[in-house]
MARPA-356374 format. One record per residue: residue in three letters; x negated, y negated, z of N, C-alpha, C, O in turn. Coordinates in steps of 0.2 Angstrom, whole numbers, plus 2048, in hexadecimal, padded with zeros to 3 digits. Atoms other than C-alpha are relative to their C-alpha. Example, Ala and Ser with C-alpha at 12.3 -4.5 7.8 and 13.67 -1.06 7.14 Angstrom:
BEGIN
ALA7FC8068007C28168277FC7FA8007F77FB803;SER8048067FF7BC8058248047FB8038017F5804;
// end
This chain:
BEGIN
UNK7FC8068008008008007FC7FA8007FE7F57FD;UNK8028057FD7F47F58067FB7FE7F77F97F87F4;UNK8048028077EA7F77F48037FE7FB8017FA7F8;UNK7FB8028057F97F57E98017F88027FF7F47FE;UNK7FF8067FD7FC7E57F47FB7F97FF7FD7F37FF;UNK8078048027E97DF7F08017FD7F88007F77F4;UNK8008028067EB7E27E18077FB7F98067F97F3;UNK7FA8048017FC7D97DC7FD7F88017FF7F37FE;UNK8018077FD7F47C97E57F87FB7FB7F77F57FA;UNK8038018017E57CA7DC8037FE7F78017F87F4;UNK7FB8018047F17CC7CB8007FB7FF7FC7F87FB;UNK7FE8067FF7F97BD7D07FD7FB7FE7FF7F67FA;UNK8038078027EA7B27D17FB7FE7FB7F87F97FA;UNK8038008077E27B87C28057FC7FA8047F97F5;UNK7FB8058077F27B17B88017FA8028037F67FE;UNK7FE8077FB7F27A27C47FB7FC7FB7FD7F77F7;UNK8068038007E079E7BE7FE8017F87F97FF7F5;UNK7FF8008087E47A27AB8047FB7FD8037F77F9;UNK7F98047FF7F37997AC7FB7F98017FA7F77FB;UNK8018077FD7EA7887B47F97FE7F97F97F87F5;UNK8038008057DC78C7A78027FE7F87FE7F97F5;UNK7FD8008047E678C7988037FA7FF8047F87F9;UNK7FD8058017EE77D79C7FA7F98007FA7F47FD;UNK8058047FE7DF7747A27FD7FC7F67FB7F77F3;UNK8057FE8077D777978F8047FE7FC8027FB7F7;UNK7F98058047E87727888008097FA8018097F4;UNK7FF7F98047E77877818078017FD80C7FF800;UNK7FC7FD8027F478E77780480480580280A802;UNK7FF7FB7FB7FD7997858058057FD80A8047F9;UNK7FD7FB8018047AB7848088008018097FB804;UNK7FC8038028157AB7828028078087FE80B80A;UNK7FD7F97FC81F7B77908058027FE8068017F8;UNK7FC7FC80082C7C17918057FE7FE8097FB801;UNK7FB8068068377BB780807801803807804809;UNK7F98008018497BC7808037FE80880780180B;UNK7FC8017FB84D7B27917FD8058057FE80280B;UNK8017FD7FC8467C179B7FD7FE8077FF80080C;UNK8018037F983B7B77A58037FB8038027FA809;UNK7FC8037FD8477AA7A780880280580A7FF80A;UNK7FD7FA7FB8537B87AF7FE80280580280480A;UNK8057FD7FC8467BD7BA7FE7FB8067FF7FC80C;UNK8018077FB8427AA7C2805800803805800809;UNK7F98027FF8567A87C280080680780480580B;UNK7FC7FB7FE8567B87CC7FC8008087FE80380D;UNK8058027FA8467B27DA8037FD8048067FE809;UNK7FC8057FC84D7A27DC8078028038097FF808;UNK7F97FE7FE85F7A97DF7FE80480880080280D;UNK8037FE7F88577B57EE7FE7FC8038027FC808;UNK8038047FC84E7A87F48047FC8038037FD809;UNK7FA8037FE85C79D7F68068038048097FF808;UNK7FC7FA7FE8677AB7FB7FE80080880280280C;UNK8037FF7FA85C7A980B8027FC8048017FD80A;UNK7FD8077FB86579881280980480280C803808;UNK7FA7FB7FB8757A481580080880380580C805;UNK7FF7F97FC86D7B48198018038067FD80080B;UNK8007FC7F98747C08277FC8028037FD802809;UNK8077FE7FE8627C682A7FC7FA8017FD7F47FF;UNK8048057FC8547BF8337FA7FD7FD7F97FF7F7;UNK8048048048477B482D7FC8067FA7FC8077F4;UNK8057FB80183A7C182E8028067F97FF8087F4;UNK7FB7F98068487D08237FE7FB7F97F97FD7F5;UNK80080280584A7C28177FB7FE7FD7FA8017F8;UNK8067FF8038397BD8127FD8067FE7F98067FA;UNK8037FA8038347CF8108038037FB8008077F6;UNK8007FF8078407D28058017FC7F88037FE7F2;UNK80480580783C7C47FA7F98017FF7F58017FA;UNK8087FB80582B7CB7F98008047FC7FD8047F6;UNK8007FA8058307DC7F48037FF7F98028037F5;UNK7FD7FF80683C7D57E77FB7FB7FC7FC7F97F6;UNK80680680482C7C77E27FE8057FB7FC8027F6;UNK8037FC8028267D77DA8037FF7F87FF7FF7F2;UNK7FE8038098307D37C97FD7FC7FD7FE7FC7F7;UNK8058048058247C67C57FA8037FD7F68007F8;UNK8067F98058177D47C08028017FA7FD8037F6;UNK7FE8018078207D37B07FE7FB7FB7FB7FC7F5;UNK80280480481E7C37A97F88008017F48027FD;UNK8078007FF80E7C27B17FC8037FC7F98007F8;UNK8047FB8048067D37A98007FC7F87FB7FC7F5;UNK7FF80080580D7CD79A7FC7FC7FD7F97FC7F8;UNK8068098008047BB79B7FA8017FF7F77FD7FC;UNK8078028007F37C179D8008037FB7FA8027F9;UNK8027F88077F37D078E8027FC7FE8077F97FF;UNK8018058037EE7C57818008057F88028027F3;UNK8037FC8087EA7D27728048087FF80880B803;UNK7FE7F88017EE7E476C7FB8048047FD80A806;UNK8077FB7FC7DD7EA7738007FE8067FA7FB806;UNK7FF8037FB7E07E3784807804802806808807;UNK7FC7FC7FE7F27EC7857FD8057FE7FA807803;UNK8047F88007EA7FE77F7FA7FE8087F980380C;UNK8057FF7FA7DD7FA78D804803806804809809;UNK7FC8007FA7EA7F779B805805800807806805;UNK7FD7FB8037F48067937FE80580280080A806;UNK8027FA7FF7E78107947FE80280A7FE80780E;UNK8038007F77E180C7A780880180580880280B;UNK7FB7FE7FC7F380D7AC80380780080580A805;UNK8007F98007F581E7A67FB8068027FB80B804;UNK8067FC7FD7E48247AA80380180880280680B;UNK7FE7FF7F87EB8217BD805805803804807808;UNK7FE7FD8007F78297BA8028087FF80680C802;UNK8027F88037F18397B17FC8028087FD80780C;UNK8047FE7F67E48387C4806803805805809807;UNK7FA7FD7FB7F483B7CE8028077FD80380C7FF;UNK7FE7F78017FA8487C37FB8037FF7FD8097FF;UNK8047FB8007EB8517C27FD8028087F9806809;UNK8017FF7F87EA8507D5804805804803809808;UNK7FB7FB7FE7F98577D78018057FC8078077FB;UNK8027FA8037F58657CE7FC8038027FC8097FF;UNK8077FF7FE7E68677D680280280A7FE80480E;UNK7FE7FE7FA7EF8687E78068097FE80680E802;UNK7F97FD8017FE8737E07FC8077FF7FE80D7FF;UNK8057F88017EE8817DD7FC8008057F7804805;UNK8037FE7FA7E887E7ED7F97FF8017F6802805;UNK8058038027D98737E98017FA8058067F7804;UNK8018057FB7D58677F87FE7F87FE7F87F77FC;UNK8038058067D58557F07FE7FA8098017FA80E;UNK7FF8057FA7CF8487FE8047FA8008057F7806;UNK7FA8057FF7DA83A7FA8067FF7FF8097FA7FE;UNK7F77FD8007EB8427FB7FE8078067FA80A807;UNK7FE7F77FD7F38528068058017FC8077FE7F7;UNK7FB80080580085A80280380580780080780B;UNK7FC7FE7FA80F86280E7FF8088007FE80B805;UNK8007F980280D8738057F88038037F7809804;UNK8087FF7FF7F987380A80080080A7FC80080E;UNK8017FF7F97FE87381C7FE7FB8057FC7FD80B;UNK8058057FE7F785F81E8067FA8028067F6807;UNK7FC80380180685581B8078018008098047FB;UNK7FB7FD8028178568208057FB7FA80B7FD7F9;UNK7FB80280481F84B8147FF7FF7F78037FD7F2;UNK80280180681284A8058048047FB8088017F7;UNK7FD7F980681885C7F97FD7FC7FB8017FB7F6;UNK8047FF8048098587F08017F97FA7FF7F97F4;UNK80180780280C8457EC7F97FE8007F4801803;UNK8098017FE7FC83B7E98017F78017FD7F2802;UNK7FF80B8018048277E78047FF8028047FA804;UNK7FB8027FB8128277F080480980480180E806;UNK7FC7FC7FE8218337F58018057F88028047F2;UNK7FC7FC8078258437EA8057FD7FC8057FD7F6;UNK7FA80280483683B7E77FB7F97FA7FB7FA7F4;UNK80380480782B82B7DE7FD8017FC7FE7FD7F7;UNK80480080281F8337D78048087FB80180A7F6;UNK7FE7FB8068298417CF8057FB7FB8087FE7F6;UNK7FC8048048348327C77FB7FB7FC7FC7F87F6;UNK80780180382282B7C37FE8047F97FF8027F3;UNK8017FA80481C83A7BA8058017FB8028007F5;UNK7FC80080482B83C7B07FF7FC7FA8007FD7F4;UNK7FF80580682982C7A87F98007FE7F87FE7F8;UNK8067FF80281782E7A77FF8067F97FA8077F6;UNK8007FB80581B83D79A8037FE7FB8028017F6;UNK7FB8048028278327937FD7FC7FB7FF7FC7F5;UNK80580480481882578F7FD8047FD7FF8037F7;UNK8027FD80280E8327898018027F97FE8027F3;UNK7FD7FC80781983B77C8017FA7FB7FF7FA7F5;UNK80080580781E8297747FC7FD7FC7FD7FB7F7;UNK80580280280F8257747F88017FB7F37FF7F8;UNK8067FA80480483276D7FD7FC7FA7F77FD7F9;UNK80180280780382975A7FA7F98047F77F6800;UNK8058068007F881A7637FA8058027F4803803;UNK8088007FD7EB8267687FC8027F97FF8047F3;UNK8058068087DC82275A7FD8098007FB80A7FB;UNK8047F88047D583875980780480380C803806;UNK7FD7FA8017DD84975880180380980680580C;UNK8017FB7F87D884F76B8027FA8058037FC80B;UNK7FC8057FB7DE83E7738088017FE80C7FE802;UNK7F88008017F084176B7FF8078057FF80680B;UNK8017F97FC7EC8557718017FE80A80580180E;UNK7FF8017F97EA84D7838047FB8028027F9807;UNK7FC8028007F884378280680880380980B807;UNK7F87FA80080585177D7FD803806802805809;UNK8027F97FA7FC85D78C8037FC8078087FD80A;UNK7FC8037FC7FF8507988067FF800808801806;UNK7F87FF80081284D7947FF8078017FF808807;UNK7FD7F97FD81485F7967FE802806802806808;UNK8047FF7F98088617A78087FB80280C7FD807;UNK7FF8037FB8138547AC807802801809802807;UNK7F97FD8028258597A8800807804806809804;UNK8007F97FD82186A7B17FE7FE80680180080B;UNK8028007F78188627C080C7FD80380F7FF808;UNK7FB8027FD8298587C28078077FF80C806804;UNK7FD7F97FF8348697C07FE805803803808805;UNK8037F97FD82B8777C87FC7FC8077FD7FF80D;UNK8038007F881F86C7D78047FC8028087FE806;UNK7F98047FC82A85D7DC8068027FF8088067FB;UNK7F87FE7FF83C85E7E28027F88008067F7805;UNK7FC8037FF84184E7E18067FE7FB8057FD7F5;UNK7FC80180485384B7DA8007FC7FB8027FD7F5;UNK7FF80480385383D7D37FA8017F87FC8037F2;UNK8067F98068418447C88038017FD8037FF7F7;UNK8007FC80584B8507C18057FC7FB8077FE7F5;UNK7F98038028588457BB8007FB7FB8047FA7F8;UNK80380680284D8377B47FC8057F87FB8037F2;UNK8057FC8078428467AA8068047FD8048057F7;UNK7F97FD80485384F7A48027FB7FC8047FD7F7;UNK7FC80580585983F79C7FA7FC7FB7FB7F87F6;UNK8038058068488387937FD8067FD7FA8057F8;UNK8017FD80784684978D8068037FA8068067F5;UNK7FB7FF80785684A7847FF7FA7FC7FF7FC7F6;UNK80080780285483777F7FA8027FC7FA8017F6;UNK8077FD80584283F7788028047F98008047F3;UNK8007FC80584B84C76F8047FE7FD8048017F7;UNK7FF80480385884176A7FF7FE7F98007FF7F3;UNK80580380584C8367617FC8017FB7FA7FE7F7;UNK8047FC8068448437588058057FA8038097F6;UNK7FD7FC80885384A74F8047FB7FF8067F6802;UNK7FD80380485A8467408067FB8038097FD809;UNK7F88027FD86A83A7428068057FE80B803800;UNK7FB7FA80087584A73D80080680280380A7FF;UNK8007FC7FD8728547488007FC80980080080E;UNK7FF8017F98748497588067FE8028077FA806;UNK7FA7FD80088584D75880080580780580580C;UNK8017FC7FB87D85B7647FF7FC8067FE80080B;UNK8038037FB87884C77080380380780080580C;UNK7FB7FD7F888785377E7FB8068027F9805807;UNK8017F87FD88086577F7F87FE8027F6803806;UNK8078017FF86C85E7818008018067FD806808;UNK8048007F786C85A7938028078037FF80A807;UNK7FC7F97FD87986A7977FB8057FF7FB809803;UNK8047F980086C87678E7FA8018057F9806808;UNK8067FF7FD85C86E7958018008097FC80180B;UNK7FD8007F986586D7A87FE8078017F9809804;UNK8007FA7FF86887D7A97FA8067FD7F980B800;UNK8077FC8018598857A17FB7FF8047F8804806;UNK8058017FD84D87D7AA8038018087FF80380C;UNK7FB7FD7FC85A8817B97FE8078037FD809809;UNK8007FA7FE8588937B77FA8008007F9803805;UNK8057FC7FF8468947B67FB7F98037F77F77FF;UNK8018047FA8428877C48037FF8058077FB805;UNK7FB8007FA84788B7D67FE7FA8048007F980A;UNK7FD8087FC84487B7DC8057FC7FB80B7FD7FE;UNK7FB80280484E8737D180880380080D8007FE;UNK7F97FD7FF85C8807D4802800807807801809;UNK7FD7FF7F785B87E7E68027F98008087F97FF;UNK80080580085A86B7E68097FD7FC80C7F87FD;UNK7FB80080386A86C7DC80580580280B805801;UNK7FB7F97FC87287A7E68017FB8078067FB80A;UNK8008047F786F86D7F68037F97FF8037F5804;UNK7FD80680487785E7EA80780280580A7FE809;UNK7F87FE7FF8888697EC803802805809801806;UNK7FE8007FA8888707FC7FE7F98028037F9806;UNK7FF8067FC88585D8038077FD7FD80B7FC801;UNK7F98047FF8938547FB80680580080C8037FF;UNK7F87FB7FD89E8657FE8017FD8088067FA80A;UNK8008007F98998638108027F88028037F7808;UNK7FF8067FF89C85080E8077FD8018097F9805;UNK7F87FF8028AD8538078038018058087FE807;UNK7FC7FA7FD8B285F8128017FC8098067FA80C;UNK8008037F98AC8588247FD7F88007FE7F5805;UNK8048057FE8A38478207F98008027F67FB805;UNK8058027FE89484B8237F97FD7FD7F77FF7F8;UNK8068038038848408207FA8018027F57FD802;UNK8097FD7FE8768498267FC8007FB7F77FD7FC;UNK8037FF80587184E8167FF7FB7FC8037F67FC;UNK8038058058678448088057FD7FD8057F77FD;UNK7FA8048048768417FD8077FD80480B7FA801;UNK7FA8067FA88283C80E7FF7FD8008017F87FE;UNK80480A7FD87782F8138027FC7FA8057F67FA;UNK80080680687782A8018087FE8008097F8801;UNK7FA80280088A8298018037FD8058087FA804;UNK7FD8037FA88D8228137FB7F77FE7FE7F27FF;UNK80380580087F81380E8047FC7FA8057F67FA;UNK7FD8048058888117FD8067FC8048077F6805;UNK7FA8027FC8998118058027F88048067F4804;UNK8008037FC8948068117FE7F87FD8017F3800;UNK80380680588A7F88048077FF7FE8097FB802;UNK7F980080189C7F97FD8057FC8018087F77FD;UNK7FB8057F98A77F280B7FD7F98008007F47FF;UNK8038078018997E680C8027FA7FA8037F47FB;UNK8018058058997E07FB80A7FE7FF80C7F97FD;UNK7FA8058008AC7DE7FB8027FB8038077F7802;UNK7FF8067FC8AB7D480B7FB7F87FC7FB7F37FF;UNK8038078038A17C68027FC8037F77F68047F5;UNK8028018088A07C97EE7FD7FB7FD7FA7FD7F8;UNK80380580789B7BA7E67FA7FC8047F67F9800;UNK8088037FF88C7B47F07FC8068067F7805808;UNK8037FB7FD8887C37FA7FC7FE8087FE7F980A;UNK8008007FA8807C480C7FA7FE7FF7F77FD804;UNK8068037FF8707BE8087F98038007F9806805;UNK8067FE80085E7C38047FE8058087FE80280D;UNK8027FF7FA8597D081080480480780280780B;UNK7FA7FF7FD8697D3819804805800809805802;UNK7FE7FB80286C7E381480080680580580B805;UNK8027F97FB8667EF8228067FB80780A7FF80A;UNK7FB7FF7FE8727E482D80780080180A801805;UNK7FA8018008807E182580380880180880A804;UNK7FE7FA8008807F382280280480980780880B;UNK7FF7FC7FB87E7F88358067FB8048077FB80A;UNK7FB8057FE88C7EB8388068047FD80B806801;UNK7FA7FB8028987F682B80080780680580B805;UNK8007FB7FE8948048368037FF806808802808;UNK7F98027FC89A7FC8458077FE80280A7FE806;UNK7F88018058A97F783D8058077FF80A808801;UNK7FC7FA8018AF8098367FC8068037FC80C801;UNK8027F77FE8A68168407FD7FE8057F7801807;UNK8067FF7F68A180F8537FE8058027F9805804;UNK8037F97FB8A28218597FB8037FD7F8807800;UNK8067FB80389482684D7F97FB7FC7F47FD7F9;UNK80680680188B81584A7F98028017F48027FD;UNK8058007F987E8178577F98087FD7F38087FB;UNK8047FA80387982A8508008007FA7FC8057F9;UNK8007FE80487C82983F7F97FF7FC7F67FA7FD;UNK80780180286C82E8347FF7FA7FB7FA7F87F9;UNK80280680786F8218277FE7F98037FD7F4800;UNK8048077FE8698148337F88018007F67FD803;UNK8087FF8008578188317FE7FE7FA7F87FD7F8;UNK80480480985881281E8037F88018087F6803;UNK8018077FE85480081C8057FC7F98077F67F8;UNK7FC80280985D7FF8098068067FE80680C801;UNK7F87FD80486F8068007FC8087FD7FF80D7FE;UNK8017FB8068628127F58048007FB8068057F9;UNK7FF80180886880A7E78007F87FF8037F4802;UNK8028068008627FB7E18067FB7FE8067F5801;UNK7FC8068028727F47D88047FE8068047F8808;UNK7FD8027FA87B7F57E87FC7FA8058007F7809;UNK8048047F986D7EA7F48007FC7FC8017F77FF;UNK7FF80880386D7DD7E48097FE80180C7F8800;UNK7F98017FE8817DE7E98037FE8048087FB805;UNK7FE8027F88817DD7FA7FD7FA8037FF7F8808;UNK8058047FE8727D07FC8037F97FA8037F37FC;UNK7FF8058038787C67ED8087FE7FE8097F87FC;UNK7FA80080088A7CA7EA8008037F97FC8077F7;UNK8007FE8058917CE7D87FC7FB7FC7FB7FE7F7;UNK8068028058857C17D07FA8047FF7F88077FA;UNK8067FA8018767CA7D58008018007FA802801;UNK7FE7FB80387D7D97D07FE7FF7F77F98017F4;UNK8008028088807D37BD7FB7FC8007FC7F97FA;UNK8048048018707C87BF7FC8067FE7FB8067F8;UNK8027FA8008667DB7C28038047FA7FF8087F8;UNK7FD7FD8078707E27B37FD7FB7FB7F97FD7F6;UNK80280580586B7D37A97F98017FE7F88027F8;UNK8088018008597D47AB7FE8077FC7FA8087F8;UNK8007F580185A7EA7A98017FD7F77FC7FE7F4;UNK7FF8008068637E37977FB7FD7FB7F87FF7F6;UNK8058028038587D67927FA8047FD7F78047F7;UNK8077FA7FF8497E37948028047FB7FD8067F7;UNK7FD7FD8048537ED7898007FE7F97FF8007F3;UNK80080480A8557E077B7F87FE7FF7F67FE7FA;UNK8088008028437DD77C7FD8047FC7FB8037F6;UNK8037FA80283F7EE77B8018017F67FD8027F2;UNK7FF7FF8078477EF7687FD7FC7F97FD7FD7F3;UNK80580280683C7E37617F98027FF7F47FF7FD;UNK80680080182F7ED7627FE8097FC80380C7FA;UNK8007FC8068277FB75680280780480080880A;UNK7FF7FA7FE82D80D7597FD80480880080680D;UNK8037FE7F88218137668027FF80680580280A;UNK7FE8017FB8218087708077FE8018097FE807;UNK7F78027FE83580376F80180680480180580B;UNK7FE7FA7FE8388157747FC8028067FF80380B;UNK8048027F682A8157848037FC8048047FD80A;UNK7FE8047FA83180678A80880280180A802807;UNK7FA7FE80084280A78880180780780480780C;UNK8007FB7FC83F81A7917FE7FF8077FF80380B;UNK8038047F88368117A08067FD8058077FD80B;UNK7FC8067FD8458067A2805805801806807807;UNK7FB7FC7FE8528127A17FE80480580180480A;UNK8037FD7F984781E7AD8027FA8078047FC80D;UNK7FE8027FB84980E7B88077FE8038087FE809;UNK7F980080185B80B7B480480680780880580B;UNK7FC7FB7FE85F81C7BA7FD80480980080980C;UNK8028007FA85481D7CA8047FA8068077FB80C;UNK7FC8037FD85C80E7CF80880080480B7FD808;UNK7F87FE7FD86C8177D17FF80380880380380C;UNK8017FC7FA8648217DF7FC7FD8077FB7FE80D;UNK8058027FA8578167E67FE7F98007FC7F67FB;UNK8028068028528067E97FA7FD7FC7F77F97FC;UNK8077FF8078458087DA7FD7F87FF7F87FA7FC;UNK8038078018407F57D77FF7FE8067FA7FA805;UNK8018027FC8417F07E97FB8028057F87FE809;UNK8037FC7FE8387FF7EF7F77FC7FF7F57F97FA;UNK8058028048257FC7F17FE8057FB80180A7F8;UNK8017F880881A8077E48028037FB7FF8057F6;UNK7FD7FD80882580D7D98027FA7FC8027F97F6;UNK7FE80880482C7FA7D77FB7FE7FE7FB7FC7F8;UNK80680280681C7F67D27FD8027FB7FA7FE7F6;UNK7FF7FC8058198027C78047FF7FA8027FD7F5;UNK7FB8038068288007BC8007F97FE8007F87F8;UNK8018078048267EE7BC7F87FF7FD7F77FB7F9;UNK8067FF8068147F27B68008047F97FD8017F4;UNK7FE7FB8058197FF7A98047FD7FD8057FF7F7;UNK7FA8048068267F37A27FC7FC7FB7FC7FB7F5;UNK80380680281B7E57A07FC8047FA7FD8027F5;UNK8077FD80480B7F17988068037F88048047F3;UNK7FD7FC8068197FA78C8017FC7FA8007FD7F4;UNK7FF80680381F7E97877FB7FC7FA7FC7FA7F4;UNK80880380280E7E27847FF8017FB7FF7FD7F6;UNK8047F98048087F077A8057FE7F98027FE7F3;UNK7FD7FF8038167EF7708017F97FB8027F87F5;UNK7FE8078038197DC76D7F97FF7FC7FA7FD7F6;UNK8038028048077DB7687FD8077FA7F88067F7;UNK7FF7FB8078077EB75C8037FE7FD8028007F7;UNK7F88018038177E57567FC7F87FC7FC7F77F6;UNK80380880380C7D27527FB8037FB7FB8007F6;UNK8078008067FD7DB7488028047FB7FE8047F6;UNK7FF7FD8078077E673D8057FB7FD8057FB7F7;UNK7FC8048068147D87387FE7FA8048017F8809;UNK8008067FD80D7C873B8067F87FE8067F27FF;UNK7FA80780081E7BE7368038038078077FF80A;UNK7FB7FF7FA8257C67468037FB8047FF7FA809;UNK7FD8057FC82F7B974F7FC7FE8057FA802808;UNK8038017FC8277B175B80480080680A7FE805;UNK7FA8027F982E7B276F7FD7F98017F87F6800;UNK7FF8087FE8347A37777F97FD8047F8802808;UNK8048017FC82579C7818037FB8068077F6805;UNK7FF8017FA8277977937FA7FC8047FA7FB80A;
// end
């Protein structure tokens, strides 16, 4: 945490010191994130920020989490200093290279191989690792996914035969590690949907007709011949049986349903300007002493500080604006992405939607490390793509500058 944290600060005042440079020099400047993106993203700071003169939480709640939602500025930022096409392949490459380290670590633990900068729960060191190496299995198997994700669309930038070769092997390492070593649900759910979206993309338009049966074939195949993955989906259904049936929130997907539930209530008691940056973890333990005194006090969902789902804490903290502010920015990202040439549209597209679809479960943007992550990944796919997209057609539209 503490190195992510450095390193974010240091980010910052490299763009600070490019930025003052450039102006100093009367330079031409880098243009950012075209189509209104970054001006969604300020809109979206400033409104937290402000959000803080009626928040229900306390000074301390609220500045931390305008810190953790500051992390969306890594976007324009990364984008600002990548100046060229060789500069985006650099940061491309050093960001996957990092990546490839963890998965080969976690591979390297999963056979029983002692790495010194990771444990693992299974190695008898760690009870919570299960052969994570950057964060949480749950992150890091929603990581991986998209890291195979980048890999496969990317393979046509690598410049020899045996750099495409270790591309395609990684996608496949990595697509197995998140089915057979990790168990995190979300994982499976993230690499289920960007490999139909893969396989999609690669068949003809008369044939994707078949698109319904894609995900039900690959579900259930990889299903049967992965018993983590069938237990983790056996333990889906006994919880919200057991949900159903008695109410109960012990398990991983009650909680989820008593935190949604509960963000819920909140956000119909103040819809249109929401409770305020930060104010989340109490408005929530205030709904609980509202509809469940007798189980307030025990209930395990007071041990989580967020809804575990992003759209909801931008709902409850900012109301229905900064709900549809959040949707906004997700789309922009999206209309970006299709200016740019095949590869990368289709990488970046599958990052976002990977983040799209974590967000349903977790606070994936808010979150530290994995939030930084993705908003690193968006930017570098971006980059990559806007300044490919500039050297094979140089009439390409230029973006707005900021």
């Amino acid at each position: 945490m503490a190195i992510i944290s450095i390193a974010k600060l240091l980010l910052l005042l490299c763009a600070l010191v490019v930025l003052v440079k450039g102006w100093l020099r009367q330079e031409q400047r880098a243009p950012l994130l075209p189509s209104g993106t970054s001006l969604l993203i300020l809109l979206a700071l400033a409104l937290l920020a402000v959000s803080g003169l009626w928040s229900t939480g306390s000074t301390d709640e609220a500045l931390l989490a305008i810190v953790k939602h500051g992390k969306l500025v890594l976007l324009p930022v990364v984008l600002y200093l990548i100046r060229s096409r060789r500069e985006a392949l650099v940061a491309v490459a050093f960001f996957v290279g990092g990546q490839v380290f963890s998965l080969a670590s976690t591979w390297l633990m999963f056979m029983d191989v002692a790495v010194p900068w990771a444990t693992s729960k299974e190695m008898g060191v760690c009870e919570t690792c299960s052969y994570a190496v950057f964060s949480s299995y749950l992150d890091q198997s929603i990581m991986t996914a998209v890291l195979a994700a980048v890999c496969w669309h990317l393979r046509s930038y690598a410049a020899t035969r045996w750099r495409t070769v270790l591309a395609l092997s990684t996608a496949g390492l990595a697509m197995v590690c998140v089915f057979f070593i990790f168990q995190g649900r979300t994982g499976y759910l993230v690499a289920l949907t960007l490999i139909t979206l893969a396989i999609v993309w690669e068949l003809p338009s008369r044939f994707r007709l078949w698109l319904l049966l894609i995900p039900l074939l690959l579900t259930a195949a990889i299903a049967a011949s992965s018993d983590k993955v069938s237990q983790r989906l056996t333990e889906v259904g006994s919880s919200l049986a057991s949900f159903k049936k008695s109410g109960d929130i012990s398990s991983s997907s009650g909680i989820r349903i008593d935190l949604w539930h509960r963000s819920l209530q909140s956000l119909a008691q103040s819809p249109w300007h929401g409770t305020g940056v930060g104010s989340w973890d109490r408005e929530f333990k205030r709904q609980e002493a509202i509809h469940a005194p007798d189980t307030a006090t025990s209930n395990p969902s007071l041990q989580h500080h967020n809804p575990h789902q992003e759209y909801l804490l931008w709902g409850v903290e900012l109301g229905l604006p900064g709900l549809l502010l959040l949707c906004a920015i997700l789309l922009a990202l999206y209309r970006d992405s299709r200016r740019l040439e095949t590869p990368a549209r289709r990488a970046m597209q599958s990052v976002l939607l990977a983040l799209a679809i974590a967000c349903l479960f977790n606070c994936t943007l808010y979150d530290s490390l994995i939030g930084d992550y993705f908003c690193i990944a968006l930017a570098l796919m971006l980059a990559l793509g806007i300044h490919a997209k500039a050297r094979a057609a140089p009439s390409f539209p230029a973006a707005p500058r900021v």
